[in-house]
C-alpha positions in Angstrom: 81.1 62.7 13.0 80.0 60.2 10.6 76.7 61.2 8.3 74.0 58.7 7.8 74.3 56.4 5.0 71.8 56.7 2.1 70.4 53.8 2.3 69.2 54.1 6.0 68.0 57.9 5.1 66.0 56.3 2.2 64.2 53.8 4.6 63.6 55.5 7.5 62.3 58.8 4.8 60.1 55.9 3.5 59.0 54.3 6.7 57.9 57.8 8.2 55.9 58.5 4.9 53.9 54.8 4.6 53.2 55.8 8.6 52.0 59.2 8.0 49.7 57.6 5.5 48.6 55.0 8.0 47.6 57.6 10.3 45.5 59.7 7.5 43.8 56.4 6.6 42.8 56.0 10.2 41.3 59.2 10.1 39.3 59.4 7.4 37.9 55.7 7.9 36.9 57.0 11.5 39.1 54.6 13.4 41.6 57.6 14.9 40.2 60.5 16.4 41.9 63.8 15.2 42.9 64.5 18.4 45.0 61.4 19.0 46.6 62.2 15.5 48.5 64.8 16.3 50.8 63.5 18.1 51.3 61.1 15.4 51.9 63.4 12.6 54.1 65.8 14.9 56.1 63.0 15.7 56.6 61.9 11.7 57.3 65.2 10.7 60.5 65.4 13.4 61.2 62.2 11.7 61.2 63.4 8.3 62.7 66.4 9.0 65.7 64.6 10.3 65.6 62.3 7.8 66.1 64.5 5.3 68.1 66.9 7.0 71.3 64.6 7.4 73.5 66.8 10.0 70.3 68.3 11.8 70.3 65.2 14.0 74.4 65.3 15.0 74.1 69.5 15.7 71.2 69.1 17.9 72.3 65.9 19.3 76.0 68.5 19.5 73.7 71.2 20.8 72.2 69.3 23.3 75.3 67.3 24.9 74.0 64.1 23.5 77.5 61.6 22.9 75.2 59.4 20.1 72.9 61.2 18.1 70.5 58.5 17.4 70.1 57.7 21.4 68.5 61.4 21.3 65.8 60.2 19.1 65.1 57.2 21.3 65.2 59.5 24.1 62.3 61.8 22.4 60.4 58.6 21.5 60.3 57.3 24.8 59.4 61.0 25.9 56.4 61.2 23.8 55.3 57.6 24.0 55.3 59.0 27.9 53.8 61.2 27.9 50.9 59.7 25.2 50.5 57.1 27.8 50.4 59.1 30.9 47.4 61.1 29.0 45.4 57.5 27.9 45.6 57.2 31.5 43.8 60.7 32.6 40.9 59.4 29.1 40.2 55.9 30.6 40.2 57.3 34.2 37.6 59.8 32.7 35.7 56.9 31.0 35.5 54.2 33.6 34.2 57.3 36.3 31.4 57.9 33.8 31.1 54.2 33.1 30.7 53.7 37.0 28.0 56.8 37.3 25.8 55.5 34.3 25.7 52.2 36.0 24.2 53.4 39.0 22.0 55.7 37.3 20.7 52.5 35.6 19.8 50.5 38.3 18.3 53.4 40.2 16.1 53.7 36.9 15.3 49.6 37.1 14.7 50.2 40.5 12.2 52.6 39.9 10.7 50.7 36.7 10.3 47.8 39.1 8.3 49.2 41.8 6.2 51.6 39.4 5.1 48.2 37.7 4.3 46.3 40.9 2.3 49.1 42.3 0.0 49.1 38.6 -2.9 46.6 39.4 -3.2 43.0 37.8 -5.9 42.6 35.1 -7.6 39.8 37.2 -9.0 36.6 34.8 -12.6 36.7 35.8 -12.5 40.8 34.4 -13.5 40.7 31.5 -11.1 42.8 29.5 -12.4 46.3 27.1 -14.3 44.7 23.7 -11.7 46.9 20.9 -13.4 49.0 18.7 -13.3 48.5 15.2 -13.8 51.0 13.3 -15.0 50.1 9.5 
């Protein structure tokens, strides 16, 4: 089989660092949780590691049965992206129940607020109102 030229191993060794940056960036500015970055590094490292490790990629891809090498990678891509997705799904299902439930809760509490203040009794004009103290 053929080997990947230097050129592309350069790039893509490149690309997969400047991400990998990207990602710790996004962490420490508080904009990725650390639990979302995981799969995000894991996935860079597999990247470099091939990268760097020319013939790695054509003996799995051998190991595996795969006829093109870099269809594997597209095929683990697609996998994690996936399965990354399938999991967003299960956090915003999460969210919008809790969303729901808070909403409710809220009006109940308005509700409540409501009827508290229209069972108080109204300061009538013709009361005259408590002189404040002042105090020297």
């Amino acid at each position: 089989m053929e080997t990947i030229p230097l050129t592309i191993q350069i790039i893509s060794i490149t690309g997969a660092l400047l991400f990998m940056l990207t990602i710790f960036r996004l962490i420490i500015r508080g904009k990725l949780r650390e639990e979302y970055s995981i799969i995000w590094i894991l996935s860079t490292v597999v990247l470099i590691v091939f990268s760097v490790w020319r013939q790695g990629l054509e003996q799995v891809s051998a190991l595996l049965g795969v006829f093109y090498p870099p269809s594997l990678i597209f095929l683990g891509a697609l996998s994690a992206m996936l399965v990354f997705l399938v999991h967003l799904s299960v956090v915003i299902s999460k969210l919008q129940n809790q969303i729901k439930d808070m909403t409710h809760e809220m009006a109940y509490m308005r509700q409540d607020l409501e009827r508290l203040k229209a069972q108080q009794p109204q300061p009538t004009p013709e009361q005259p109102t408590a002189p404040e103290s002042v105090s020297p």
